[in-house]
VOKEPA-700374 format. One record per residue: x, y, z of N, C-alpha, C in turn; residue in one letter; residue number from 0. Coordinates in nm, 3 decimals, padded with zeros to 5 digits, m for minus. Layout:
N
n.c1:n.c2:n.c3:ca.c1:ca.c2:ca.c3:c.c1:c.c2:c.c3:residuo:num
X:Y:Z:X:Y:Z:X:Y:Z:a:NUM;
...
//
This chain:
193
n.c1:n.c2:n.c3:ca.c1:ca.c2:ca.c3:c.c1:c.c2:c.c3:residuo:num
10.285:08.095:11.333:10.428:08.118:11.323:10.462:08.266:11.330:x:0;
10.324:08.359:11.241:10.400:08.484:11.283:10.417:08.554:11.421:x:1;
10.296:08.474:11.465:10.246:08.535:11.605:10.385:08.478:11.701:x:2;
10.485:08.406:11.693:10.582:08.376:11.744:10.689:08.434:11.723:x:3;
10.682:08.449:11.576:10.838:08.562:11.576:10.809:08.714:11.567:x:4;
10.705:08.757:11.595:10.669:08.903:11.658:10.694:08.876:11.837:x:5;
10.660:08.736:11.882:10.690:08.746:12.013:10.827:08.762:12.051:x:6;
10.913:08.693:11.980:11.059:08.610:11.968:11.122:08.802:11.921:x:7;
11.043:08.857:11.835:11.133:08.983:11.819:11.107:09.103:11.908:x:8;
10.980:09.096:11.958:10.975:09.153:12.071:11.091:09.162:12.212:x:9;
11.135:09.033:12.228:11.194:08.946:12.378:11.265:09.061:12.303:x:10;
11.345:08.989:12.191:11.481:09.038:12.188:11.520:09.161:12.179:x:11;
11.386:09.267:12.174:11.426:09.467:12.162:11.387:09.449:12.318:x:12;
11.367:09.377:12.341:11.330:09.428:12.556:11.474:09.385:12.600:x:13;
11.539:09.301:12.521:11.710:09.272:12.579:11.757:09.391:12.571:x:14;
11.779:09.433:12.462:11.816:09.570:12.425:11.765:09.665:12.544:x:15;
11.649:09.734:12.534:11.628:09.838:12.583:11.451:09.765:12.684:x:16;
11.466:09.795:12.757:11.364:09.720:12.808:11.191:09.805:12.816:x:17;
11.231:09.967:12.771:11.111:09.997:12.798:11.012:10.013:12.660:x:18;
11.118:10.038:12.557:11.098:10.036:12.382:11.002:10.012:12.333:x:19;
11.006:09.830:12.333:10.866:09.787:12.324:10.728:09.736:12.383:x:20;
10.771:09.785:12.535:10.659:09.817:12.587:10.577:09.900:12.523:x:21;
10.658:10.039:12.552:10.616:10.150:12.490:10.520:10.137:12.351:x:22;
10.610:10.075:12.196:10.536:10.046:12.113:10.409:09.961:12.124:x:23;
10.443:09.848:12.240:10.330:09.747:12.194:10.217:09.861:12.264:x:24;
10.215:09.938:12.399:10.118:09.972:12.425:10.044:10.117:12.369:x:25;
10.113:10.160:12.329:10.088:10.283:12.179:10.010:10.242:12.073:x:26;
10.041:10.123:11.996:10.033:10.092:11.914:09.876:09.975:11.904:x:27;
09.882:09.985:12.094:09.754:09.891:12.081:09.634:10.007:12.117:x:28;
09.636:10.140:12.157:09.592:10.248:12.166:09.543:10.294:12.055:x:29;
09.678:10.311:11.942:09.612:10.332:11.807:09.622:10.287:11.682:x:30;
09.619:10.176:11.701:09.597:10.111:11.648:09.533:09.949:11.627:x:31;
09.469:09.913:11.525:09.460:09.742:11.514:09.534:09.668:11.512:x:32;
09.677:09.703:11.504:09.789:09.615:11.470:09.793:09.499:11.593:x:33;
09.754:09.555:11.708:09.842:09.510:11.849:09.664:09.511:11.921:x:34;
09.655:09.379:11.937:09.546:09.384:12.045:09.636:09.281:12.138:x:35;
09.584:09.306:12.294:09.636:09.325:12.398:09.517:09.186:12.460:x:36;
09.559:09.101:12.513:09.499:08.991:12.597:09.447:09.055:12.709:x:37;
09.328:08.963:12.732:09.318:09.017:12.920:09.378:08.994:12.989:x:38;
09.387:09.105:13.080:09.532:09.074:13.186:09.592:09.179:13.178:x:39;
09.597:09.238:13.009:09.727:09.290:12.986:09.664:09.453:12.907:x:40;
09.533:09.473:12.942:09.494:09.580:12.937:09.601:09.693:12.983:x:41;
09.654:09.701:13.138:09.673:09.803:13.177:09.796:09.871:13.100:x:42;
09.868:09.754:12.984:09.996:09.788:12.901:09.953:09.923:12.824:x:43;
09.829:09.933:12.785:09.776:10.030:12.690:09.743:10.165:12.745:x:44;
09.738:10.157:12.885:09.681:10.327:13.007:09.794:10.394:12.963:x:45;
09.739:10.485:12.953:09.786:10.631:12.902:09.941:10.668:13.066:x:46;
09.848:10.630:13.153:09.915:10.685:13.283:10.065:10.622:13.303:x:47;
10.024:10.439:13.247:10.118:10.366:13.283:10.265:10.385:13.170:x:48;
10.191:10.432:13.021:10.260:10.462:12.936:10.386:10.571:12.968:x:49;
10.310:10.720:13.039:10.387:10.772:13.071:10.532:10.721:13.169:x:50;
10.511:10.638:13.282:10.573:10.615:13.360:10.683:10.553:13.294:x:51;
10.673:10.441:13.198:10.725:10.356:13.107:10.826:10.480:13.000:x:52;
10.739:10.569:13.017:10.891:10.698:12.909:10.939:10.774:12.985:x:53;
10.895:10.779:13.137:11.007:10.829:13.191:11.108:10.740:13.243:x:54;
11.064:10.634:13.247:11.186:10.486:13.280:11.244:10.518:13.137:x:55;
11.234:10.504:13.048:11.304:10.530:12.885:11.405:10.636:12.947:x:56;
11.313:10.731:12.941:11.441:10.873:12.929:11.568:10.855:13.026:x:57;
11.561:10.799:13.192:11.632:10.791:13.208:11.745:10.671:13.187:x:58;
11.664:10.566:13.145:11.784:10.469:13.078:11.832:10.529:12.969:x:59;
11.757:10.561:12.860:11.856:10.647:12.745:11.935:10.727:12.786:x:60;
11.967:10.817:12.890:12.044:10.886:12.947:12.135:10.806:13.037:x:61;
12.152:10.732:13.123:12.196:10.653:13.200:12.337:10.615:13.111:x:62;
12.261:10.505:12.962:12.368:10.415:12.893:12.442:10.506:12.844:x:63;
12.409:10.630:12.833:12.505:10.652:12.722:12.662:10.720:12.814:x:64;
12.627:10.703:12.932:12.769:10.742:13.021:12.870:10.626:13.091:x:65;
13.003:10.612:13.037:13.056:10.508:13.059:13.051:10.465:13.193:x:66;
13.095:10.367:13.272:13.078:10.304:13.374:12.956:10.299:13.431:x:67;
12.883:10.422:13.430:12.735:10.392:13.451:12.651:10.312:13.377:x:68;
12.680:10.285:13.257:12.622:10.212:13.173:12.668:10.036:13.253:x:69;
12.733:10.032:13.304:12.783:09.882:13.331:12.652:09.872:13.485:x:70;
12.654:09.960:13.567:12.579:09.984:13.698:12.462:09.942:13.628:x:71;
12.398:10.020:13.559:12.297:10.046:13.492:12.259:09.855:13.401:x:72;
12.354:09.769:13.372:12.327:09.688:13.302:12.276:09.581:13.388:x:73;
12.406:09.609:13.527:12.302:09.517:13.662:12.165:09.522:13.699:x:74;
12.139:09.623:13.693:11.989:09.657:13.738:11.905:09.605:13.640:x:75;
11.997:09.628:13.517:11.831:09.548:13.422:11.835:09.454:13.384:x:76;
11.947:09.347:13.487:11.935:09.222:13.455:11.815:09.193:13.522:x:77;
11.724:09.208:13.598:11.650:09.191:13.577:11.503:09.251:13.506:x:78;
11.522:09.361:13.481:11.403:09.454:13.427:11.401:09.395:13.300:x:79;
11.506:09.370:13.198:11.482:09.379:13.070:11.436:09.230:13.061:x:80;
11.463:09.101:13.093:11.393:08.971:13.098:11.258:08.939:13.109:x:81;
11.182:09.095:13.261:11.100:09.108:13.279:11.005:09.142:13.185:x:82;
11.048:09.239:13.107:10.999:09.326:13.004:10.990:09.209:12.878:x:83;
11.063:09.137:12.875:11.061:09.035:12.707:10.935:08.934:12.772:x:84;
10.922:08.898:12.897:10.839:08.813:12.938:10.656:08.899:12.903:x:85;
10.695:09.019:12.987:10.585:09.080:12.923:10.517:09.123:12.784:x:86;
10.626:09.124:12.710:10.570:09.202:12.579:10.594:09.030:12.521:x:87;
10.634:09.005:12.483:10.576:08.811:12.431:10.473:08.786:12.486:x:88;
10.438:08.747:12.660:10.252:08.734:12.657:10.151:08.849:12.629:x:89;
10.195:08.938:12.618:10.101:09.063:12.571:10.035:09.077:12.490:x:90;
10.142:09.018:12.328:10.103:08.998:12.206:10.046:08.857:12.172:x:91;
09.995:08.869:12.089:09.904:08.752:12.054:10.022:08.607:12.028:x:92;
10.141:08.633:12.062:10.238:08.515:12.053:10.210:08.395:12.131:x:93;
10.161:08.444:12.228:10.169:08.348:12.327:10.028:08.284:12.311:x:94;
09.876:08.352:12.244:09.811:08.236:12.215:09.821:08.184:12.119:x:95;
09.904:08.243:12.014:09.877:08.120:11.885:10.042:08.070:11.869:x:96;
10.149:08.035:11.979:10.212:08.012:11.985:10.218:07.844:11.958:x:97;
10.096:07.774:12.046:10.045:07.687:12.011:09.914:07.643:12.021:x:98;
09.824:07.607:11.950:09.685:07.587:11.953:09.626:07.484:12.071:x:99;
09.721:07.419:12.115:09.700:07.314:12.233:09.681:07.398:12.353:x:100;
09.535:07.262:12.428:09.507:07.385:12.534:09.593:07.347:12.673:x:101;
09.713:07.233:12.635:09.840:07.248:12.730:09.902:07.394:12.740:x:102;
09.926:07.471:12.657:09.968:07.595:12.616:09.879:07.648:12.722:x:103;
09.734:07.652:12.660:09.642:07.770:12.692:09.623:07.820:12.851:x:104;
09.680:07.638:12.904:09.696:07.609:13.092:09.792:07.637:13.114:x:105;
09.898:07.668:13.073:10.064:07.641:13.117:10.092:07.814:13.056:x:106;
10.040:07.911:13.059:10.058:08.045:13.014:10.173:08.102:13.055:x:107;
10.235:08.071:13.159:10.385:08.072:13.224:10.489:08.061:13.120:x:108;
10.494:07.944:13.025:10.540:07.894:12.890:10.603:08.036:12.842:x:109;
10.494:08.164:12.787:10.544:08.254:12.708:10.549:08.314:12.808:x:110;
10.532:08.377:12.899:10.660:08.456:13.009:10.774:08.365:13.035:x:111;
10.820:08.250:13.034:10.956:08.186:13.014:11.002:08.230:12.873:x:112;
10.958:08.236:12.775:11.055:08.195:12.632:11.030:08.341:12.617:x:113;
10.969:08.441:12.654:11.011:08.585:12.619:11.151:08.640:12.730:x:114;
11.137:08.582:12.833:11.224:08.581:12.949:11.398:08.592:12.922:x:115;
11.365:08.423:12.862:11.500:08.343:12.822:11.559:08.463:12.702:x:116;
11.466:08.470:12.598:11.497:08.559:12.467:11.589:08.706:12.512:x:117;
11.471:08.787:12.610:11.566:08.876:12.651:11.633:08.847:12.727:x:118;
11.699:08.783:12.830:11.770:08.782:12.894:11.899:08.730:12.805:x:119;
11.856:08.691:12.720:12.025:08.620:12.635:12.095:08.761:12.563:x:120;
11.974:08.846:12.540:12.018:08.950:12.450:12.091:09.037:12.507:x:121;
12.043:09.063:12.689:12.053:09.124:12.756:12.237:09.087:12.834:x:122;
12.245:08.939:12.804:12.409:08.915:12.841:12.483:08.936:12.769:x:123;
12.425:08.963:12.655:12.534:08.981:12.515:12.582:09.154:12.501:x:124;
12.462:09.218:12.596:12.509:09.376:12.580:12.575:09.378:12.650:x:125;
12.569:09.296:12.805:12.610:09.364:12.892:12.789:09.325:12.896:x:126;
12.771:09.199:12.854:12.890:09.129:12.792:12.997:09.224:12.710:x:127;
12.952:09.271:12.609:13.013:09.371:12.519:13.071:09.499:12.550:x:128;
12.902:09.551:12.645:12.969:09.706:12.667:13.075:09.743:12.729:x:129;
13.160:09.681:12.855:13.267:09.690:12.882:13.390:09.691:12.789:x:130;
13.356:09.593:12.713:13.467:09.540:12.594:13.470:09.724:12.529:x:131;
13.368:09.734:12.465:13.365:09.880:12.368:13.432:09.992:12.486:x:132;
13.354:09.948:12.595:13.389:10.121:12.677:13.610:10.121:12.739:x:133;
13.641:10.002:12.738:13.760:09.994:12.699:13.870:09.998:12.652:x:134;
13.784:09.943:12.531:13.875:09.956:12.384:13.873:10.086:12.322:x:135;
13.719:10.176:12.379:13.743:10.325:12.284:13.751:10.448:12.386:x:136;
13.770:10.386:12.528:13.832:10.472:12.634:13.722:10.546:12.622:x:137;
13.568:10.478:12.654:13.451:10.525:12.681:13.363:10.654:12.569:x:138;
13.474:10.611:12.488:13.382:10.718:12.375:13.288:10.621:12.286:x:139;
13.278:10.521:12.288:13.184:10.439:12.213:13.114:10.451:12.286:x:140;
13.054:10.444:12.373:12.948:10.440:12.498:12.823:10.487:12.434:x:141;
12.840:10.604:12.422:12.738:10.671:12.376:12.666:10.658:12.211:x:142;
12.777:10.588:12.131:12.783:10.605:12.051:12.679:10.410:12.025:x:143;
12.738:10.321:12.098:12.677:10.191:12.065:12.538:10.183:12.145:x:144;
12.536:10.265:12.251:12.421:10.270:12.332:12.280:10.337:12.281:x:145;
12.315:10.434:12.173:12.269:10.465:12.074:12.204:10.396:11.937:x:146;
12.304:10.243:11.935:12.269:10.172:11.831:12.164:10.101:11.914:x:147;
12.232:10.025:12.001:12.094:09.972:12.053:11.972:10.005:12.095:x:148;
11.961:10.111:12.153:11.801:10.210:12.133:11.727:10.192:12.015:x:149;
11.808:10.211:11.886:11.778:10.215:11.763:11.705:10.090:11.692:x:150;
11.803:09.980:11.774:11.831:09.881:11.727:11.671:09.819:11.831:x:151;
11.691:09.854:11.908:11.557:09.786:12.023:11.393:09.864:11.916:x:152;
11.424:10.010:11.861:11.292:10.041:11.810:11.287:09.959:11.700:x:153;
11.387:09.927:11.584:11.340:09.906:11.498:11.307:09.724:11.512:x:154;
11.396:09.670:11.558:11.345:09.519:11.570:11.166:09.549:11.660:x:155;
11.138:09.613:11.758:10.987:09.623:11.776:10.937:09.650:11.676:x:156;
10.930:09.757:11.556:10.855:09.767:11.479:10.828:09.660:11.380:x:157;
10.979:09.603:11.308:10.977:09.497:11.259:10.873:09.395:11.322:x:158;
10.880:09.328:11.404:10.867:09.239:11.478:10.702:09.217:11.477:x:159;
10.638:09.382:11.492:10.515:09.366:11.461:10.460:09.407:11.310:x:160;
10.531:09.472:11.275:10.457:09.486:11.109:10.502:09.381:11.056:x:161;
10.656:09.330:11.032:10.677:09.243:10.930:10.797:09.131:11.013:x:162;
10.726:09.045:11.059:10.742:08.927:11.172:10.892:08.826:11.095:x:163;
10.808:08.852:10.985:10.927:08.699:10.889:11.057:08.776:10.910:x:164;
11.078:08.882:10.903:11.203:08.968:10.882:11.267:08.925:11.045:x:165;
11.215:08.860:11.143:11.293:08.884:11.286:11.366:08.755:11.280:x:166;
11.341:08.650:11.149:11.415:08.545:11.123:11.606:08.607:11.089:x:167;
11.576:08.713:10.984:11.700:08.754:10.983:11.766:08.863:11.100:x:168;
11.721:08.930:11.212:11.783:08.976:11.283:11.828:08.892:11.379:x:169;
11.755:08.783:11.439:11.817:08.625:11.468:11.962:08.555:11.446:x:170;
11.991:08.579:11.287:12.022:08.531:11.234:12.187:08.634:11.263:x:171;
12.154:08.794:11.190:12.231:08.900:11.241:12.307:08.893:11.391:x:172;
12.156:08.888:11.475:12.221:08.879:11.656:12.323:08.730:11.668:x:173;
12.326:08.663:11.608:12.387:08.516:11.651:12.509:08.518:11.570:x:174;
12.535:08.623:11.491:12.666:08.610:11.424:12.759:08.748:11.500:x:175;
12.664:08.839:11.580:12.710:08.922:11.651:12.752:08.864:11.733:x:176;
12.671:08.824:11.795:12.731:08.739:11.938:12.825:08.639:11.952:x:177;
12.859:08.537:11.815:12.980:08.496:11.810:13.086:08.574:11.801:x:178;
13.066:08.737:11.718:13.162:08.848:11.695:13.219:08.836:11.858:x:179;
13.144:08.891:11.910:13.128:08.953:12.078:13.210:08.855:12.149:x:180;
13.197:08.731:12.153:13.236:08.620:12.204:13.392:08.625:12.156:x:181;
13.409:08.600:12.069:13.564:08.616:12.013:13.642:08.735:12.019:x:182;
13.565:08.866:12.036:13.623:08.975:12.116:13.667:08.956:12.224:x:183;
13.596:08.907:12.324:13.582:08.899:12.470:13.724:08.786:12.529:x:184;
13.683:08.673:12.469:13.834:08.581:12.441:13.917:08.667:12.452:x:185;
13.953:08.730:12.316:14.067:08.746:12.255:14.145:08.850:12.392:x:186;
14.029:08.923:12.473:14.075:09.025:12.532:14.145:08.973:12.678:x:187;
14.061:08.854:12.711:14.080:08.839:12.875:14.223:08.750:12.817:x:188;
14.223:08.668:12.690:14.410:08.634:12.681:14.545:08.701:12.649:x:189;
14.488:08.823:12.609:14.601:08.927:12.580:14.680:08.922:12.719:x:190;
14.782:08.956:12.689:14.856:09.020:12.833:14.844:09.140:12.844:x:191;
14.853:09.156:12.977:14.765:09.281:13.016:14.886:09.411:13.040:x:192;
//
């Protein structure tokens, strides 16, 4: 079970920010025991590939935090960041002790789908929002929420792998956001304009 909601909290910081917990899982499987890495998924841990992965960071951290570009910027990672939750869920040990059946162990596709689905939901809910904020605060939130979510993408990775039970309540947090978000979004496209 934990090995699932370290996967499940993983997806959901790759919605967020897609290179984050790459970054951590493959740092962290470098130095540390925390994070061992399946075969296959060695090359997450190269020093070389790491770099490439923080210069994709730097310029998305730079990217979001400028209004309208941040919306450009959200197209493009509709697909990167799905990609990224697919990867860092089979990376981590989620995906083998997700289930002990060796249907699982054949069907490995399974956790690149449900890390997929995870970020990609997280990933409609930003992209969903950020217009709403860059709107409503005439693009000075931009920087300011794009910021949370960076934040918000490191610390659910760290969570996620030190202390797994805790991604029950950011779950819990994201799904009462996203009804927030949802009833923003309403409320806005019925206003008169």
């Amino acid at each position: 079970m934990f090995a699932t909601l370290t996967g499940i909290g993983l997806s959901t910081a790759a919605g967020l920010n897609a290179y984050i917990p790459l970054l951590v899982v493959g740092v962290l499987a470098n130095l540390t025991d925390k994070v061992k890495l399946p075969d296959g998924y060695a090359w997450l841990s190269n020093w070389g590939v790491l770099a490439v992965i923080a210069v994709l960071l730097l310029a998305e951290v730079v990217l979001d935090k400028i209004p309208a570009v941040d919306s450009v910027n959200d197209i493009i990672q509709t697909a990167v960041r799905p990609a990224s939750g697919g990867v860092v869920f089979s990376a981590t040990s989620a995906a083998a002790e997700l289930d002990q059946s060796t249907w699982m162990t054949e069907n490995p596709w399974l956790s690149w789908l449900l890390g997929i689905v995870v970020a990609l939901a997280v990933h409609a809910l930003k992209s969903t929002a950020r217009p709403v904020v860059n709107v409503g605060t005439a693009g000075v939130g931009a920087p300011v929420v794009s910021t949370m979510e960076d934040a918000g993408s490191l610390g659910v990775s760290l969570v996620a792998i030190f202390l797994p039970l805790l991604v029950i309540l950011v779950l819990i947090a994201g799904a009462l956001l996203a009804w927030w978000v949802v009833r923003k979004v309403r409320r806005r496209r019925r206003a008169p304009s």
